[in-house]
mmCIF file of the N, C-alpha and C atoms, coordinates in Angstrom:
data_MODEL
# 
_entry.id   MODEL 
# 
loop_
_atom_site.group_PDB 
_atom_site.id 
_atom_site.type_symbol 
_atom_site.label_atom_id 
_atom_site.label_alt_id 
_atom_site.label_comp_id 
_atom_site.label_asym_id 
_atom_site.label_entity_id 
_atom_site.label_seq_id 
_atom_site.pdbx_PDB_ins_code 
_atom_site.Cartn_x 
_atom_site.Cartn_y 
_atom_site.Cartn_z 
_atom_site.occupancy 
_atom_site.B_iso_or_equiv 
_atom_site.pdbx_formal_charge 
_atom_site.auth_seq_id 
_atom_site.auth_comp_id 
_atom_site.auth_asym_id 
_atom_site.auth_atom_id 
_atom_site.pdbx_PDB_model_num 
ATOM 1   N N  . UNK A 1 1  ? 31.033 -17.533 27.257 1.00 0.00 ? 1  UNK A N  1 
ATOM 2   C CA . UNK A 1 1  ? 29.854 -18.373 27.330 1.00 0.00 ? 1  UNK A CA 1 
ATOM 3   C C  . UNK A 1 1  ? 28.630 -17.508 27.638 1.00 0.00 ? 1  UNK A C  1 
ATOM 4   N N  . UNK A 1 2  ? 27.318 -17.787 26.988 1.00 0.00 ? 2  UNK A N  1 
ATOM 5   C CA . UNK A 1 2  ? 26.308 -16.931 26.951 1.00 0.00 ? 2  UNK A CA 1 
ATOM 6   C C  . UNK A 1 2  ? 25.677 -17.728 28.659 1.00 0.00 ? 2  UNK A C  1 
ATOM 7   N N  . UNK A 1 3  ? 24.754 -16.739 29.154 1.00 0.00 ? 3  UNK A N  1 
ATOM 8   C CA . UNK A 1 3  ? 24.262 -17.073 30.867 1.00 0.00 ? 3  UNK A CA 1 
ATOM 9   C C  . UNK A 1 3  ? 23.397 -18.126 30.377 1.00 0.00 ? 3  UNK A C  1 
ATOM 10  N N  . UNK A 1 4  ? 22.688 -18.027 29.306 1.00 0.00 ? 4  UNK A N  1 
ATOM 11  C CA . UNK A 1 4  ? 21.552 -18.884 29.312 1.00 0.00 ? 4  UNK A CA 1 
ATOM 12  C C  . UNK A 1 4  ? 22.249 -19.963 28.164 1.00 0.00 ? 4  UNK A C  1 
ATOM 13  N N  . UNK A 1 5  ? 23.421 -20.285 28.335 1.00 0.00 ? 5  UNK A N  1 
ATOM 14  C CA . UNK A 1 5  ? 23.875 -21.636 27.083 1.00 0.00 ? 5  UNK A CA 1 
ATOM 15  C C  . UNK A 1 5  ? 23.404 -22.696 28.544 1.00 0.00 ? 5  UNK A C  1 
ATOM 16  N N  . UNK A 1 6  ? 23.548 -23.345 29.601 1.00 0.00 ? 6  UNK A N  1 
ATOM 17  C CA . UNK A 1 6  ? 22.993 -23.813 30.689 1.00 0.00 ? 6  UNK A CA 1 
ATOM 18  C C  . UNK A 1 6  ? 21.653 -24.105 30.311 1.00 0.00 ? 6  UNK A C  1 
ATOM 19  N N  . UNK A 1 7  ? 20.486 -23.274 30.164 1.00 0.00 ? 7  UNK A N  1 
ATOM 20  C CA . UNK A 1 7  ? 19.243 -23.729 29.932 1.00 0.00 ? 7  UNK A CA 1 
ATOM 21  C C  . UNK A 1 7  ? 18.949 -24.414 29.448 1.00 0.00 ? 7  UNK A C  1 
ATOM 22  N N  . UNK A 1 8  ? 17.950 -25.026 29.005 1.00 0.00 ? 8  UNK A N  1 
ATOM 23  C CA . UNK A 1 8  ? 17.239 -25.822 28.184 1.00 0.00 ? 8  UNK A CA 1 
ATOM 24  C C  . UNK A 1 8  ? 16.845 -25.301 27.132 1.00 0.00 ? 8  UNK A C  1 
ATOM 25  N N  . UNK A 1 9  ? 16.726 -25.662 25.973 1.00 0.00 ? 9  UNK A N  1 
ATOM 26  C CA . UNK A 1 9  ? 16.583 -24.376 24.627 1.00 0.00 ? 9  UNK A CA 1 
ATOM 27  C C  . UNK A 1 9  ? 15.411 -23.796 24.374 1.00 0.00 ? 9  UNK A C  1 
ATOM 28  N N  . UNK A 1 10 ? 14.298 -24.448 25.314 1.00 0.00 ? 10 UNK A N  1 
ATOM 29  C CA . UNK A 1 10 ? 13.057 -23.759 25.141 1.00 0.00 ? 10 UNK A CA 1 
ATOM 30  C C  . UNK A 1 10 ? 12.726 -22.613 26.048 1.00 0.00 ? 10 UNK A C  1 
ATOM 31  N N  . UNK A 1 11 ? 13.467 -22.961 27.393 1.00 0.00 ? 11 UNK A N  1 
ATOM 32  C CA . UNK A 1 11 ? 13.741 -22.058 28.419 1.00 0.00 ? 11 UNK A CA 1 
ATOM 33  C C  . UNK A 1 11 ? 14.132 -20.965 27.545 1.00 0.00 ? 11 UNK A C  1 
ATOM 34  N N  . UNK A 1 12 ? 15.557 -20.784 27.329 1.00 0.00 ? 12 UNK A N  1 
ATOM 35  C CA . UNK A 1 12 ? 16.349 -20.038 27.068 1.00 0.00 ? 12 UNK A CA 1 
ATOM 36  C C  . UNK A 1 12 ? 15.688 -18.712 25.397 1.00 0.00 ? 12 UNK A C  1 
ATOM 37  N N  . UNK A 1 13 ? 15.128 -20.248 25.184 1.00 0.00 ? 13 UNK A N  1 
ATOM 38  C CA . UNK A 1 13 ? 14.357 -19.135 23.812 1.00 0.00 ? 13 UNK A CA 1 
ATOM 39  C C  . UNK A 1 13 ? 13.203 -18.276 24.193 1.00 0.00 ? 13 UNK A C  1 
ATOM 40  N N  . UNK A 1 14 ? 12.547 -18.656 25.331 1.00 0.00 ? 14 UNK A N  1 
ATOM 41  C CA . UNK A 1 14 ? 11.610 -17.755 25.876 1.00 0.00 ? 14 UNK A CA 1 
ATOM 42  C C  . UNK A 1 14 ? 12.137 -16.620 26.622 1.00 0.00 ? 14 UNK A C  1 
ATOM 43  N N  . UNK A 1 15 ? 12.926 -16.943 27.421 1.00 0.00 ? 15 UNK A N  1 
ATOM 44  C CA . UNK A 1 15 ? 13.507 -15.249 28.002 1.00 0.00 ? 15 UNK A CA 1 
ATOM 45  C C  . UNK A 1 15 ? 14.109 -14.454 26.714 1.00 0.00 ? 15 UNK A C  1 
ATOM 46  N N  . UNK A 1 16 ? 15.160 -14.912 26.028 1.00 0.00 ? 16 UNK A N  1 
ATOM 47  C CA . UNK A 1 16 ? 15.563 -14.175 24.593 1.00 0.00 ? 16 UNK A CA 1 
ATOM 48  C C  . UNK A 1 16 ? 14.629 -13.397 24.009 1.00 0.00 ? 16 UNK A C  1 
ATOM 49  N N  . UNK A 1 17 ? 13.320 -14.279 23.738 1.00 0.00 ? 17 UNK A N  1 
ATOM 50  C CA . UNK A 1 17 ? 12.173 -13.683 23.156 1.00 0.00 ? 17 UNK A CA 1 
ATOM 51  C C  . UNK A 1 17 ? 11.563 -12.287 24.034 1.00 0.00 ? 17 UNK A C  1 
ATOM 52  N N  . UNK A 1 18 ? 11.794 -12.609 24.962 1.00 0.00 ? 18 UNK A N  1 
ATOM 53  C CA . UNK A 1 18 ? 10.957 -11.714 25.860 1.00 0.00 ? 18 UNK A CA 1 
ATOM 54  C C  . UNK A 1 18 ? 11.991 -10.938 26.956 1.00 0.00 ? 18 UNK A C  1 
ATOM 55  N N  . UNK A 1 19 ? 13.334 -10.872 26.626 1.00 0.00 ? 19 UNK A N  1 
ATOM 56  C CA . UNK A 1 19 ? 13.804 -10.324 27.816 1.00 0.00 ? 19 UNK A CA 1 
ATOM 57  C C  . UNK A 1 19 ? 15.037 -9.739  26.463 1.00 0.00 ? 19 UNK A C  1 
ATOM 58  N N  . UNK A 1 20 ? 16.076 -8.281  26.968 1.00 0.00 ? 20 UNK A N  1 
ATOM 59  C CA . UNK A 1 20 ? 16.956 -7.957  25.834 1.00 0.00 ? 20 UNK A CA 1 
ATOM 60  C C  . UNK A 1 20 ? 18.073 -8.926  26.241 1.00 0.00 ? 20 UNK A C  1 
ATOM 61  N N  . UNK A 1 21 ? 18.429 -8.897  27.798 1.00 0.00 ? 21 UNK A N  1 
ATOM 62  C CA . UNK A 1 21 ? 19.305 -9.585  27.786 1.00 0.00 ? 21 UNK A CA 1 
ATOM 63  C C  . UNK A 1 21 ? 19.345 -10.140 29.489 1.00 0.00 ? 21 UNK A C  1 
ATOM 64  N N  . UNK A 1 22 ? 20.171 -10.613 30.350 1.00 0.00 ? 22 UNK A N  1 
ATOM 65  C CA . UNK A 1 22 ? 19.729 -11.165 31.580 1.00 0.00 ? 22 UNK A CA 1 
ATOM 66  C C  . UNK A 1 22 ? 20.607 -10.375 32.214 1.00 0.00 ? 22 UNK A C  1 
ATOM 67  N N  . UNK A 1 23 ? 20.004 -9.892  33.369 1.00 0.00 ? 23 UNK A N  1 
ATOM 68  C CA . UNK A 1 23 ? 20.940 -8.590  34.810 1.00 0.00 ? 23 UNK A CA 1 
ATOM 69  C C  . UNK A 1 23 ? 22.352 -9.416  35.258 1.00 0.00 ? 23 UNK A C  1 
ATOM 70  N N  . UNK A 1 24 ? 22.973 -8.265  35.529 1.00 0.00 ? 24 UNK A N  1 
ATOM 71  C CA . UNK A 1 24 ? 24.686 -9.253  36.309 1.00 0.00 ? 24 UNK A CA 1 
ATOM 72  C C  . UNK A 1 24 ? 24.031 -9.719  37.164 1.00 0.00 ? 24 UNK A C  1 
ATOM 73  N N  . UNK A 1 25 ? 22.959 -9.838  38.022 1.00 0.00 ? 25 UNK A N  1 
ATOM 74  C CA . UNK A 1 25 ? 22.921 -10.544 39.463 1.00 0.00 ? 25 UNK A CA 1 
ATOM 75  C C  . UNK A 1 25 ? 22.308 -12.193 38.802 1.00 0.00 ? 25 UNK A C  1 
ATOM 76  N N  . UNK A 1 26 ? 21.367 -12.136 37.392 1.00 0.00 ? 26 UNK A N  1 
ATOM 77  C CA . UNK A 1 26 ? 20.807 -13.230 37.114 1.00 0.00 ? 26 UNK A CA 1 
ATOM 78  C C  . UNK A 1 26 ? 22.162 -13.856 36.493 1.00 0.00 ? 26 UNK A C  1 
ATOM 79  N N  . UNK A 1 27 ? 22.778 -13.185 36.202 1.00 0.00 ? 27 UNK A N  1 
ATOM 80  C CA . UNK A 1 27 ? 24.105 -13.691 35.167 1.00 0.00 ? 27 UNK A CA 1 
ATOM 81  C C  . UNK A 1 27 ? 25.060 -14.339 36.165 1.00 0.00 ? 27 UNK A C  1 
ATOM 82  N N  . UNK A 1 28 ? 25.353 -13.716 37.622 1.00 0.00 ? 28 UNK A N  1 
ATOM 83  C CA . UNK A 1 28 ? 25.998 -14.677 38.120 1.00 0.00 ? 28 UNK A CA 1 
ATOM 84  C C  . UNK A 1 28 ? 25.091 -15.259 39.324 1.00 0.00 ? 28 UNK A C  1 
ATOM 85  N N  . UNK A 1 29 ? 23.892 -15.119 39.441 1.00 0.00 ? 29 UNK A N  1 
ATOM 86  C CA . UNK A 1 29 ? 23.735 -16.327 40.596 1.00 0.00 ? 29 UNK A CA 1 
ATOM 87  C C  . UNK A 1 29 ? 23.063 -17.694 39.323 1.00 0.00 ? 29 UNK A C  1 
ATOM 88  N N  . UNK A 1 30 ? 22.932 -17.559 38.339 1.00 0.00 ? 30 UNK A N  1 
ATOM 89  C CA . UNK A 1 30 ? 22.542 -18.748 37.371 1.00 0.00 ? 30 UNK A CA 1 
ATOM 90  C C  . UNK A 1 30 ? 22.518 -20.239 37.764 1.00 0.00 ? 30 UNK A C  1 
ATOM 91  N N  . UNK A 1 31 ? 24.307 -19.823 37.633 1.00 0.00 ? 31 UNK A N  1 
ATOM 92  C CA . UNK A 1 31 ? 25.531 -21.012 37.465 1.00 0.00 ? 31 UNK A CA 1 
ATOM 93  C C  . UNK A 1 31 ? 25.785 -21.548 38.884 1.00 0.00 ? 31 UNK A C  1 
ATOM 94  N N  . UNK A 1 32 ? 25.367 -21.005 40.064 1.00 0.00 ? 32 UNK A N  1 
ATOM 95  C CA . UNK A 1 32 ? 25.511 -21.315 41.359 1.00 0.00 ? 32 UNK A CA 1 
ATOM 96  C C  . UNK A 1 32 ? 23.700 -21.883 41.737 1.00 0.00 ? 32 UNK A C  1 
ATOM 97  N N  . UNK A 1 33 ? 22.999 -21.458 41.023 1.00 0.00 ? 33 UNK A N  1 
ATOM 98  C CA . UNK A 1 33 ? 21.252 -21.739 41.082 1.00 0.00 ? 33 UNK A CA 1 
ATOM 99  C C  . UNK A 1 33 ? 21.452 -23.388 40.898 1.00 0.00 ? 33 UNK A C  1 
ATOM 100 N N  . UNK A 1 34 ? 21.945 -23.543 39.701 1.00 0.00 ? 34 UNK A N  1 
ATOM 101 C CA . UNK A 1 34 ? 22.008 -24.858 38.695 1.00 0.00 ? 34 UNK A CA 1 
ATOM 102 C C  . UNK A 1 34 ? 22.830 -25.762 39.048 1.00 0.00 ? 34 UNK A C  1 
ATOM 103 N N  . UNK A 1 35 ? 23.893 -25.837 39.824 1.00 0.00 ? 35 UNK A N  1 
ATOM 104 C CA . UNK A 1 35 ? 24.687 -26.608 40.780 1.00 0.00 ? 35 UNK A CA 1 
ATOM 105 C C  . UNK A 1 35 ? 23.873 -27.029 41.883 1.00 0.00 ? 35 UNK A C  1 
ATOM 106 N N  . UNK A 1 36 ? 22.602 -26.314 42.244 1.00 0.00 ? 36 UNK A N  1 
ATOM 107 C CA . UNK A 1 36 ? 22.334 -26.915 43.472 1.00 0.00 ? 36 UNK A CA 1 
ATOM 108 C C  . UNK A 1 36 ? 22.917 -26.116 44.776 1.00 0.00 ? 36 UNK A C  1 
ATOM 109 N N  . UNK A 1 37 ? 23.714 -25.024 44.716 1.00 0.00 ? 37 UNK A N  1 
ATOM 110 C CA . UNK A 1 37 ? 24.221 -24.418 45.919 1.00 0.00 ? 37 UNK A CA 1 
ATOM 111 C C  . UNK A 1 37 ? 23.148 -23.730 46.617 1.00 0.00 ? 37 UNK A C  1 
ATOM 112 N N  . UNK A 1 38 ? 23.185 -22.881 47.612 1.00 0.00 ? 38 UNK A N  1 
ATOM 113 C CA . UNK A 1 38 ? 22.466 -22.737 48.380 1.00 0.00 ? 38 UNK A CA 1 
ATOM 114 C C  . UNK A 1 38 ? 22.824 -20.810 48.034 1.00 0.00 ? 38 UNK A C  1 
ATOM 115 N N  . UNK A 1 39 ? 22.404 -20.208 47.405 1.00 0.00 ? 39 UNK A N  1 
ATOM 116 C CA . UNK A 1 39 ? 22.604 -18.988 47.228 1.00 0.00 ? 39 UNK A CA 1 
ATOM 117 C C  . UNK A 1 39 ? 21.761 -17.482 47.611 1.00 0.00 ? 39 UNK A C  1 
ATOM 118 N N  . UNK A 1 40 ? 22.590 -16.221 48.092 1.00 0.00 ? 40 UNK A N  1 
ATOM 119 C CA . UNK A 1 40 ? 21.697 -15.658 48.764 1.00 0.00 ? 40 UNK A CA 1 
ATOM 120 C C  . UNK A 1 40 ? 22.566 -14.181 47.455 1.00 0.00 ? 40 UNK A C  1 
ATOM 121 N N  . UNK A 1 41 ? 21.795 -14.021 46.487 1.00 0.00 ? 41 UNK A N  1 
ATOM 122 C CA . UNK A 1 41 ? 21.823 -12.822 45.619 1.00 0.00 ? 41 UNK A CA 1 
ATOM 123 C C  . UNK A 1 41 ? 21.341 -11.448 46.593 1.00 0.00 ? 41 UNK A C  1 
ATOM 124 N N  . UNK A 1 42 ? 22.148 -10.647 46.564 1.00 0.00 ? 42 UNK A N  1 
ATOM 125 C CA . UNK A 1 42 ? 22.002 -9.420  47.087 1.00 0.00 ? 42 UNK A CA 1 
ATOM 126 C C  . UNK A 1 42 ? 22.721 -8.317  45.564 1.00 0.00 ? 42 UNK A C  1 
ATOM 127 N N  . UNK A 1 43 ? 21.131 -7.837  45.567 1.00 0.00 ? 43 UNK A N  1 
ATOM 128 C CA . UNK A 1 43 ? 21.333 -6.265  44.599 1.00 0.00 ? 43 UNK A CA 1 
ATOM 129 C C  . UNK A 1 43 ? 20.287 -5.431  44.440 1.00 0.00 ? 43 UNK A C  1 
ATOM 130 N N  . UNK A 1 44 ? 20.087 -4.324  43.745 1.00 0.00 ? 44 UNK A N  1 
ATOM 131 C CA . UNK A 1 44 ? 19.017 -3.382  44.362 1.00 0.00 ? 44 UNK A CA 1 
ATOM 132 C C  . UNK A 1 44 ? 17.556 -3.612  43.585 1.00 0.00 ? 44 UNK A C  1 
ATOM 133 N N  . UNK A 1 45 ? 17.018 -3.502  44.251 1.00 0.00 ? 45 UNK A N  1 
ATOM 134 C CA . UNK A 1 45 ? 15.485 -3.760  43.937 1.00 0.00 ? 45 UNK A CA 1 
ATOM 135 C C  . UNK A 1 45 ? 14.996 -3.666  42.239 1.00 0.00 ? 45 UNK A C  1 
ATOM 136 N N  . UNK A 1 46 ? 14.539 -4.537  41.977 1.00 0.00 ? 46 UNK A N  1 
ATOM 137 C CA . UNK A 1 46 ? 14.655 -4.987  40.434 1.00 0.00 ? 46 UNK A CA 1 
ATOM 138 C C  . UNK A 1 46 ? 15.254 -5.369  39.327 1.00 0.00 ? 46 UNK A C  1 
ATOM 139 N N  . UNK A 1 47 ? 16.470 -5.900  39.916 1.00 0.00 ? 47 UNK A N  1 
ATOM 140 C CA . UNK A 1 47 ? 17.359 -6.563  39.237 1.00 0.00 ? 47 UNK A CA 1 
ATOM 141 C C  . UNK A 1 47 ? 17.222 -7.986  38.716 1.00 0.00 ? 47 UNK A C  1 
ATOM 142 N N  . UNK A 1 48 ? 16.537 -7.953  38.789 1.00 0.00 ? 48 UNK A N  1 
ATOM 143 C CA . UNK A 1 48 ? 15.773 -9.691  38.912 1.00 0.00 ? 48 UNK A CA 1 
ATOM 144 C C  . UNK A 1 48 ? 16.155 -10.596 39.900 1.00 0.00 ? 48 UNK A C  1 
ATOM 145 N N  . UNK A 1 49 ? 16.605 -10.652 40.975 1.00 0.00 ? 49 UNK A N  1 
ATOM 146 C CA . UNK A 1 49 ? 16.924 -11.200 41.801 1.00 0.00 ? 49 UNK A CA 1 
ATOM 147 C C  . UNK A 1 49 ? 15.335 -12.703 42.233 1.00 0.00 ? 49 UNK A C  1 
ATOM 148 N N  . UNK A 1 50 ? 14.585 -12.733 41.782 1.00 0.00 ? 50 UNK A N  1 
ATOM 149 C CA . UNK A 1 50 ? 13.466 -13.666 42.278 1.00 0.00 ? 50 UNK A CA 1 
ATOM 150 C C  . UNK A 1 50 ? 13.387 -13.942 41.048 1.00 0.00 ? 50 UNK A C  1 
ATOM 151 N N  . UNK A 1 51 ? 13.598 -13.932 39.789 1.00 0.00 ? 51 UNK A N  1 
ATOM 152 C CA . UNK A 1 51 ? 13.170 -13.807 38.572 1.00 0.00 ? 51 UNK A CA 1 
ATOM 153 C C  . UNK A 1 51 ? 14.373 -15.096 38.679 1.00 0.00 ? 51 UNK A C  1 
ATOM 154 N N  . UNK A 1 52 ? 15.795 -14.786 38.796 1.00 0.00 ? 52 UNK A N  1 
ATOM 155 C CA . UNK A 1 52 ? 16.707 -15.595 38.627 1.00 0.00 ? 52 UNK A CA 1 
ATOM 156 C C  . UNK A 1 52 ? 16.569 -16.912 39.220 1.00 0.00 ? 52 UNK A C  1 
ATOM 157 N N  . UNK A 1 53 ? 16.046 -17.061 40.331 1.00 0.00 ? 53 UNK A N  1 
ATOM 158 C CA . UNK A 1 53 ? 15.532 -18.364 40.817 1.00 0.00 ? 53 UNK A CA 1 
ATOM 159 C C  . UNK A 1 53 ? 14.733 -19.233 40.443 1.00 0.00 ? 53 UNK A C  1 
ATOM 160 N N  . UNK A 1 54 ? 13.310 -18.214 39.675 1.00 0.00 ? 54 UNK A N  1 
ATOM 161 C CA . UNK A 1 54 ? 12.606 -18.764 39.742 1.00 0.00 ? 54 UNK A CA 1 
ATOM 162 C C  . UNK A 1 54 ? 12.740 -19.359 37.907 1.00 0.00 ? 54 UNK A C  1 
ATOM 163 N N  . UNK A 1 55 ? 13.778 -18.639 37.253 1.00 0.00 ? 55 UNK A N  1 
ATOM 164 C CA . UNK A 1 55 ? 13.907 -19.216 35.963 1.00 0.00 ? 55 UNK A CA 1 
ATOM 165 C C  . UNK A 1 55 ? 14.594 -20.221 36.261 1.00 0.00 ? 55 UNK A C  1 
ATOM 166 N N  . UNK A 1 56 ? 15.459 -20.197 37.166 1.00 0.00 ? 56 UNK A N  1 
ATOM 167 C CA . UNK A 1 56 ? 16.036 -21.698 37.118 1.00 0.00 ? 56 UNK A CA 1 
ATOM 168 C C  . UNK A 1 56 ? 15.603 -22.871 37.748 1.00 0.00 ? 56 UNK A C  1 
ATOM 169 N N  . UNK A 1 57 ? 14.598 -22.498 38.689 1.00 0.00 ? 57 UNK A N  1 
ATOM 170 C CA . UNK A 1 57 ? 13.630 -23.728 38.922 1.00 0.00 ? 57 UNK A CA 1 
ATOM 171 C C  . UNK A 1 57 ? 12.794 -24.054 37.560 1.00 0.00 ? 57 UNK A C  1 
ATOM 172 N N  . UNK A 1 58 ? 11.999 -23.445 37.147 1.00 0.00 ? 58 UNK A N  1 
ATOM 173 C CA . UNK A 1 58 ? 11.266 -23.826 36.273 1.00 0.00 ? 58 UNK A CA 1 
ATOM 174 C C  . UNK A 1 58 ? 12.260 -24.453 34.489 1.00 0.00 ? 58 UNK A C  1 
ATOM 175 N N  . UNK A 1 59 ? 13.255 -24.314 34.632 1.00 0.00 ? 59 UNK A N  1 
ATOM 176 C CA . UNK A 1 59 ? 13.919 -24.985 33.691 1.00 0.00 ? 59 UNK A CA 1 
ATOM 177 C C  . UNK A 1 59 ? 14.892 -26.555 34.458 1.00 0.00 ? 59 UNK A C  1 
ATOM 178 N N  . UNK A 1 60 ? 14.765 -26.265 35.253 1.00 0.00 ? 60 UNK A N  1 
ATOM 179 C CA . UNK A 1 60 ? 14.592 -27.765 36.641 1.00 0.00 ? 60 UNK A CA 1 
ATOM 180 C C  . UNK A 1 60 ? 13.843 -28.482 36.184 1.00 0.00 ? 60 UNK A C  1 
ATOM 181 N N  . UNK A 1 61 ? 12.639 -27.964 36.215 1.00 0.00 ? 61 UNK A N  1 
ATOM 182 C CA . UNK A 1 61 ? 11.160 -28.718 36.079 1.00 0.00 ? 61 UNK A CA 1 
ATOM 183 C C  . UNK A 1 61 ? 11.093 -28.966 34.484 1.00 0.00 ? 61 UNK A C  1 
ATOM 184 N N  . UNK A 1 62 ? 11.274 -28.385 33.674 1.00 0.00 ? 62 UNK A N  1 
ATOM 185 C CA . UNK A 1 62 ? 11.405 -29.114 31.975 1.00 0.00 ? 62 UNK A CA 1 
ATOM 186 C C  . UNK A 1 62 ? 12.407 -30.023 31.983 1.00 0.00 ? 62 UNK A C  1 
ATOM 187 N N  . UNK A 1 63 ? 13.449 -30.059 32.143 1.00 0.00 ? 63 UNK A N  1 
ATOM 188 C CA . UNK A 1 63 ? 14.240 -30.920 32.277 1.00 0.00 ? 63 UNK A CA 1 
ATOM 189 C C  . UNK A 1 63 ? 14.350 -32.201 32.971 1.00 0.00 ? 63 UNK A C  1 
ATOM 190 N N  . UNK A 1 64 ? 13.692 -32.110 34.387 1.00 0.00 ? 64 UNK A N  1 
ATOM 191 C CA . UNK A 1 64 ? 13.046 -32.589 35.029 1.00 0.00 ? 64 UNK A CA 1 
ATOM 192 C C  . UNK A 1 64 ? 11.982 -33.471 34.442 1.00 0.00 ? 64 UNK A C  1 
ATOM 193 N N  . UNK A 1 65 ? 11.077 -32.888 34.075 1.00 0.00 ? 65 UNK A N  1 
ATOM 194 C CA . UNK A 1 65 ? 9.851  -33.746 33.015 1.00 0.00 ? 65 UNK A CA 1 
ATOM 195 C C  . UNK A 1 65 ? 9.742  -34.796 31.879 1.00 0.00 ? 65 UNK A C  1 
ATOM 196 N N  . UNK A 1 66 ? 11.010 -33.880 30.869 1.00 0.00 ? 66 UNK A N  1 
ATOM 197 C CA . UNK A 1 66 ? 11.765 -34.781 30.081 1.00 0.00 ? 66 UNK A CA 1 
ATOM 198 C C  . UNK A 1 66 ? 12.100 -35.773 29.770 1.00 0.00 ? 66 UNK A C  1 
ATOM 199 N N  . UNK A 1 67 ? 12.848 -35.852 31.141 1.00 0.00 ? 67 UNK A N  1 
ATOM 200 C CA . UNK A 1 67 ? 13.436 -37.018 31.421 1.00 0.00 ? 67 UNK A CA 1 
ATOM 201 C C  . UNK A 1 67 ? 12.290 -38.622 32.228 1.00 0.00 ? 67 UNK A C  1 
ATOM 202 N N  . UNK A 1 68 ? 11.790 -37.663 32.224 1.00 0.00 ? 68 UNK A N  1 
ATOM 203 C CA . UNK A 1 68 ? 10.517 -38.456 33.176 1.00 0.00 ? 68 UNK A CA 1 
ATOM 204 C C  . UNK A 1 68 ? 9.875  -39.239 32.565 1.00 0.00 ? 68 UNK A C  1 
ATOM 205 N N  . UNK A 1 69 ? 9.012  -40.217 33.402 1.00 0.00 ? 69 UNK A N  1 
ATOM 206 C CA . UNK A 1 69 ? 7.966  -41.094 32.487 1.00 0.00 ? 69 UNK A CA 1 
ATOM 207 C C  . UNK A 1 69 ? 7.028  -40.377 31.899 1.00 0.00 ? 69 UNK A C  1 
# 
């Protein structure tokens, strides 16, 4: 399974577009982001570790919207 099959397809087409591929730390805190768990990613400085959060909030929030009035 690809990290970003989870996203939303507009999400997912924008990092593709703009990223080669997503770090092991974004690859596995994703799937624990998107459940709602409470997760504390530890790896070395620039791994995307804030990047991974913050893509999965903001594909929260499309999805989120979506669905919305």
């Amino acid at each position: 399974m690809n990290a970003l099959d989870s996203f939303h397809p507009a999400v997912a087409g924008w990092f593709s577009r703009t990223f080669d591929a997503p770090t092991p730390a974004q690859e596995r805190a994703w799937p624990a982001l998107q459940s709602g768990q409470h997760v504390l990613v530890a790896a070395p400085t620039g791994s995307g570790k804030t990047f991974a959060a913050f893509l999965a909030a903001i594909d929260q929030l499309v999805k989120e919207g979506l669905e919305g009035p």
